[in-house]
N, C-alpha and C positions, 0 to 999 in steps of 0.2 A: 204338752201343747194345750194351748185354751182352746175351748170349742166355740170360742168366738173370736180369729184370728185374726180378723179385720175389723174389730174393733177402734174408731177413732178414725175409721172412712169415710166420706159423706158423696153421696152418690145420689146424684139430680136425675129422674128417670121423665123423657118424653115417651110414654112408650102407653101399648095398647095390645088388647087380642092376648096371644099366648109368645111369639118368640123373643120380644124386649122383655116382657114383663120377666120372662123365664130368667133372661140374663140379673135382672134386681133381682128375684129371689133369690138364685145362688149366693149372690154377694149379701143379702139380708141376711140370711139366714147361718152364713158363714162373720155375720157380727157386725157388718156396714152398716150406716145410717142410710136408709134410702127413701129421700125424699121425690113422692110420684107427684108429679105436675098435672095437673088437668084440666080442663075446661069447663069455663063457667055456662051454665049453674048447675046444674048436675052431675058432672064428672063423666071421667071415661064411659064410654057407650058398653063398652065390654060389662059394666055393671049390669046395664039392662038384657042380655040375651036370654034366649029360652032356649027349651029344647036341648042338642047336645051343645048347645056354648054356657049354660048356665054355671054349670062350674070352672066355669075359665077365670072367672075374676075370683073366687075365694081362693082358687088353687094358687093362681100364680101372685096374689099380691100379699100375703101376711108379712107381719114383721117388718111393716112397709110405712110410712108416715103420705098422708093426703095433705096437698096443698091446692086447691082449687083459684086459679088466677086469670084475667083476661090479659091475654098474652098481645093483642090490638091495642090496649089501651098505654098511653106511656107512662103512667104509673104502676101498671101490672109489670109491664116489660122493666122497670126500673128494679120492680122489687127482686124479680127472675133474675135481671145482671148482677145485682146483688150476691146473690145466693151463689150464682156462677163461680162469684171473685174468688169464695169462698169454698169451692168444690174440691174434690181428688178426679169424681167422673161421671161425665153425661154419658148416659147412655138414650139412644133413638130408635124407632123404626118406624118413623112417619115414611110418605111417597119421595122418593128423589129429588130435591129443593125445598122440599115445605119447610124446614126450619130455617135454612137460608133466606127464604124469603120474609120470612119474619124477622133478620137480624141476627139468630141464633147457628148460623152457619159454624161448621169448624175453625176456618179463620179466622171469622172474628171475634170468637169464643174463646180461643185459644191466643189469639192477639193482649186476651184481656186477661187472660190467665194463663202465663204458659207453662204451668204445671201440671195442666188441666188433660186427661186422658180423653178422648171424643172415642164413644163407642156407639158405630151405625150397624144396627140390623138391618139385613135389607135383601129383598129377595133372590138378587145376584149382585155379586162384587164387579167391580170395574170389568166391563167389555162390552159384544155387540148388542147383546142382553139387559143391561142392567137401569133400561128405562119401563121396561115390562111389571107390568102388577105382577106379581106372585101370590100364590095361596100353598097353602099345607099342598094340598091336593093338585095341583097345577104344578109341584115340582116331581110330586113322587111320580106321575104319570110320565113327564120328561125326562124323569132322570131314571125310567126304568126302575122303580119300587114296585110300580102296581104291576106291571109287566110279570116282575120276576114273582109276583105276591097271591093273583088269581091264577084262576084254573086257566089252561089254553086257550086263548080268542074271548079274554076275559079280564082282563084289565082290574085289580081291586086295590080300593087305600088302604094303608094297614090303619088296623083297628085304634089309631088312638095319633092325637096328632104329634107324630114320633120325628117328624122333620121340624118343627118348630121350635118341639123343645131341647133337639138336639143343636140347629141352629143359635139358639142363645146360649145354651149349655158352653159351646165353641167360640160364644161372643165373650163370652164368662172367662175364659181363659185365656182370651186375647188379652183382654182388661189387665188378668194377672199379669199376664206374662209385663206388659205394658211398667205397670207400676212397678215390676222387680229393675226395670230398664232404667226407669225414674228414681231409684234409688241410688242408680249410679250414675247420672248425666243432672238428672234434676230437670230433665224436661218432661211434658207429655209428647202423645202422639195420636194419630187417628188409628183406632183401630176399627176393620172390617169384618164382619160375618157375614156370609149367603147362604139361603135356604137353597139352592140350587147345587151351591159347593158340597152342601152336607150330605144330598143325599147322592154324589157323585163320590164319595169318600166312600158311602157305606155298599156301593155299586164297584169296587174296585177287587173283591174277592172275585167277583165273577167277571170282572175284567181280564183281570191276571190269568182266569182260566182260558177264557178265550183267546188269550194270547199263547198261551202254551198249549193249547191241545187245536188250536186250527178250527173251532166248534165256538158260535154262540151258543149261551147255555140257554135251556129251554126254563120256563118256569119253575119252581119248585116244587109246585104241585104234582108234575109230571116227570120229573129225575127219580130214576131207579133210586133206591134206597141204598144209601154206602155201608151200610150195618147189617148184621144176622138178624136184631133182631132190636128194630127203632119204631114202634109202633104203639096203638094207641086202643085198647082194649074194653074193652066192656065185661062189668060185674054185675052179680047177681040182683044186685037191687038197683039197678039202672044207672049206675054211674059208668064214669071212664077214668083211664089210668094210661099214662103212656110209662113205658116199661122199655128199656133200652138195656139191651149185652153187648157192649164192643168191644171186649178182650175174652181172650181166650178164658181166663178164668173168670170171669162173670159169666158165660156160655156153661161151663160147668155148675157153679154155683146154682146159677137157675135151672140146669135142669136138676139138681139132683136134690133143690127145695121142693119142687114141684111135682116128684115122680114121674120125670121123664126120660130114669137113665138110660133107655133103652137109645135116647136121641146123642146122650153125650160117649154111649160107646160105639156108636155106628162110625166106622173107619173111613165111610164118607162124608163125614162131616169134622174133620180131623184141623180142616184150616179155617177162615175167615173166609177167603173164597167161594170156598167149597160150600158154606155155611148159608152165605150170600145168596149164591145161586140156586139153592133148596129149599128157599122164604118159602115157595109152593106147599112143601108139605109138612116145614118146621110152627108155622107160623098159626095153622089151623088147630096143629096141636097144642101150643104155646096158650092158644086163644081157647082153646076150652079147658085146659088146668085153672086159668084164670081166671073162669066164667063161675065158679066153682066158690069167690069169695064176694063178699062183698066189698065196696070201693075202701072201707078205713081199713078192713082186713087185708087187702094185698098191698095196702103201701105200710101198710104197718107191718108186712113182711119184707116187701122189699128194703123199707129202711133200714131190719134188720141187719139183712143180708151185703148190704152195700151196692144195691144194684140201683143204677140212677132210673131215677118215677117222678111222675109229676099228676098229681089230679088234674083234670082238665074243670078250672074253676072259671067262672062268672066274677068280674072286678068288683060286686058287692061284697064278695065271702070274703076281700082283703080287711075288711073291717072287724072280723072276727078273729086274723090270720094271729095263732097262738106266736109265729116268731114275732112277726112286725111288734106285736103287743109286748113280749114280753124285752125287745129290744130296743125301745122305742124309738121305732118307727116310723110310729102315728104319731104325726103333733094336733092335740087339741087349738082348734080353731074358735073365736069370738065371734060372729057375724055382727055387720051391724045392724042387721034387722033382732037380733037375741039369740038367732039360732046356732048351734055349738055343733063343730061335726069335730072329725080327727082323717086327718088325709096323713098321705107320705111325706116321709123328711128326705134331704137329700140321700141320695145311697153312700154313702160315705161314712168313717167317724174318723176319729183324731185322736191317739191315746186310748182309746175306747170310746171316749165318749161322742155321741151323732149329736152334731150340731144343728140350730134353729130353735131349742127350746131350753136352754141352759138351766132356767131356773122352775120347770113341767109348771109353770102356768099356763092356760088356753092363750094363744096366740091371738094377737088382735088383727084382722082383716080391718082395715079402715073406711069406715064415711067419706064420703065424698067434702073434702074440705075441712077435716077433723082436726088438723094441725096449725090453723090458716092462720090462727090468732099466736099462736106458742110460736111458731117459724120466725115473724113477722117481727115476733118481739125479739127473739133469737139474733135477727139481722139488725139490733137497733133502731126499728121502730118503736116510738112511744103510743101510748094508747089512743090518744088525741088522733094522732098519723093512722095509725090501725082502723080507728072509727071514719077517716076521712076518706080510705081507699074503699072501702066497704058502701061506703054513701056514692060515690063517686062508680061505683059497681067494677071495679078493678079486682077487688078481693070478694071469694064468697065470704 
C-alpha cells in the first residue's frame, strides 16, 4: 500500500483553531490535496496565538496548500464555487449557519456538486444542544473528563486538547467512511462530528460500569488500584518510573529481579487478590528496591525483564524520544517565518511505512495566501484575471 493512499483527493478546508484543522491533517498527510481557505488579509487567526495556542497552527496545518480569499466579495466567492465544482470534500467548523449564510451551506454546495462530501465539525451534532458554543474545555467538563480526570471536588482538563483532536480524528473517518459510500452510489453526503459526542464515547467505560455495579464511579484519582502493583516510583537521582505487575508471573519476575523473594514465597500473597489487598506492606518495599537505581537503570531493567514501565516524561523529551526518531515519527516541519521544528506524524503506518512525509523532506506549513496565484491558475484563471482579483482585493 502507498503511504499516500489518498492521493488525487482535493479537500476545500473552512476550518480554524485545532478540531477542523485536525480533520485536513489526517487526510493531508494520508496524501490529499488540501486546500485551507482563509481570510483576507492575514489569514486564520489561529496563526497569530501565543502562549499554549502557538503551536496549534504549525501542528495542525502542514502538508496543507493556503488560499487566502474575500469570501464577501463576488469575485472571491466565484473563485471558491469554482474550486468547489471541483472538490471530493469540504470540510468546516465555523459557528452554526456562518457558511450558509455566505452561500456555502450544504445544500447548496452539494446542489452544485453532488459528489461533493460536506464534512461539519461542530461542537454538538443535531439536538437540544447544538446551537451552544463549545470549547475543548467546555465539553470535557460536561461530558465528565474533568470530573473523572481531577482529584475529588476538583474538576481538571486533560493535559492537551484530547477532545479536539479526537473530534476531527472522528470527522476524518466520517469523510472515509463517506467516500468508500461514494464509490458505490456516486453520490456525497453530509457528514457530522461533535466534540461533545467524542467525549461521551470515551466516558462510556465508566458508564457501562455504573450500569453494572449500581455505583457511579468516583474519579480516577481516588479508585483503589486494580493491580498488585501499578504505581509510580522514584529513583535515585530524582526521576520517576511507573512499574506495573499484573500477572502472576510478572509478580514473580519482579520480585526475584529485585531480591524480594521473601515477598514472592509468602503463601499470602499467593493470588492477585491477596496481592492487592497487601499494597500496604508490598508496595513500600517494592519502593525501596527501586530507590536503589537510578531512572535509566530501572527501565533498562525492567525492559529487560518484560515488565510494563514508563518514565514519567515532560512532552519536550518527545523530541529526543530514540523510537519516534528512529521510526519516523517526527516529521520535519518548514515554518514560514524559517524556523524548522519536527512534531509527530499520525500514529499509524501502511505496509510499514508512516505516512505524511513520503519523500523525508521538511514538511511545508504554509503562509498565509501561499498558493493564491498557482490555485487560481489551477482553476483557469489567466494572469490578467489573477491580477484583477488581486486589485479589486478579492485575492490576497
Amino acid at each position: 500500500m502507498s503511504a499516500e493512499p489518498l492521493a488525487g483527493l482535493r479537500v476545500v478546508e473552512f476550518a480554524h483553531m485545532v478540531m477542523g484543522p485536525t480533520t485536513g491533517l489526517i487526510l493531508a498527510d494520508l496524501g490529499a490535496e488540501v486546500i485551507k481557505v482563509e481570510p483576507l488579509p492575514a489569514g486564520d487567526n489561529t496563526r497569530r496565538l501565543s502562549g499554549s495556542g502557538i503551536g496549534f497552527f504549525p501542528m495542525m496545518n502542514r502538508n496543507k496548500r493556503s488560499l487566502t480569499v474575500d469570501l464577501k466579495s463576488a469575485d472571491g466567492m466565484a473563485l471558491v464555487r469554482r474550486l468547489l465544482a471541483r472538490a471530493d470534500v469540504l470540510t468546516e467548523n465555523f459557528r452554526p449557519g456562518a457558511l450558509a449564510a455566505l452561500g456555502l451551506g450544504a445544500a447548496a454546495c452539494m446542489a452544485a456538486n453532488p459528489r461533493l462530501i460536506y464534512c461539519s465539525c461542530k461542537g454538538f451534532l443535531p439536538g437540544p444542544y447544538e446551537h451552544r458554543t463549545a470549547l475543548d474545555e467546555v465539553v470535557q467538563m460536561m461530558g465528565g473528563l474533568a470530573y473523572m480526570t481531577g482529584p475529588v471536588g476538583q474538576p481538571l482538563r486533560a493535559g492537551a486538547s484530547v477532545i479536539d483532536i479526537m473530534g476531527g480524528s472522528y470527522a476524518a473517518i466520517g469523510v472515509l467512511a463517506a467516500l468508500a459510500e461514494r464509490e458505490r452510489t456516486g453520490a456525497g453526503q453530509v457528514v457530522q462530528a461533535g466534540l461533545f459526542e467524542s467525549v461521551a464515547l470515551l466516558m462510556a467505560q465508566h458508564m457501562a460500569q455504573a450500569a453494572l455495579t449500581g455505583m457511579a464511579p468516583p474519579p480516577m484519582s481516588s479508585r483503589q488500584v486494580a493491580w498488585p502493583v501499578y504505581d509510580i516510583f522514584a529513583t535515585k537521582d530524582e526521576g520517576q518510573v511507573f512499574v506495573g505487575a499484573v500477572t502472576d508471573t510478572q509478580w514473580q519476575v519482579l520480585c526475584s529481579a529485585f531480591a524480594l523473594t521473601d515477598l514472592a514465597a509468602d503463601p499470602t500473597l499467593n493470588t492477585q487478590e491477596a496481592r492487592r489487598a497487601a499494597r500496604g506492606r508490598t508496595i513500600p518495599r517494592i519502593a525501596a528496591a527501586f530507590a536503589g537505581f537510578t531512572r535509566a537503570e530501572l527501565m533498562a531493567r525492567c525492559e529487560r525483564l518484560g515488565l510494563p514501565f514508563a518514565p514519567i516524561a515532560q512532552p519536550v523529551e518527545l523530541f529526543d524520544d530514540p523510537h519516534l526518531q528512529a521510526s519516523g515519527g517526527l516529521i520535519p516541519l518548514a515554518l514560514p517565518d524559517g524556523q524548522q521544528m519536527a512534531l509527530p506524524g499520525l500514529p499509524i503506518a501502511l505496509d510499514g511505512a508512516r505516512p505524511g512525509n513520503p519523500d523525508g523532506r521538511p514538511r511545508r506549513v504554509p503562509s498565509a495566501g501561499a498558493d493564491n496565484t498557482a490555485i487560481a491558475s489551477e482553476l483557469g484563471y489567466s494572469d490578467d484575471e489573477i491580477a484583477a482579483l488581486r486589485a479589486a482585493g478579492a485575492l490576497g
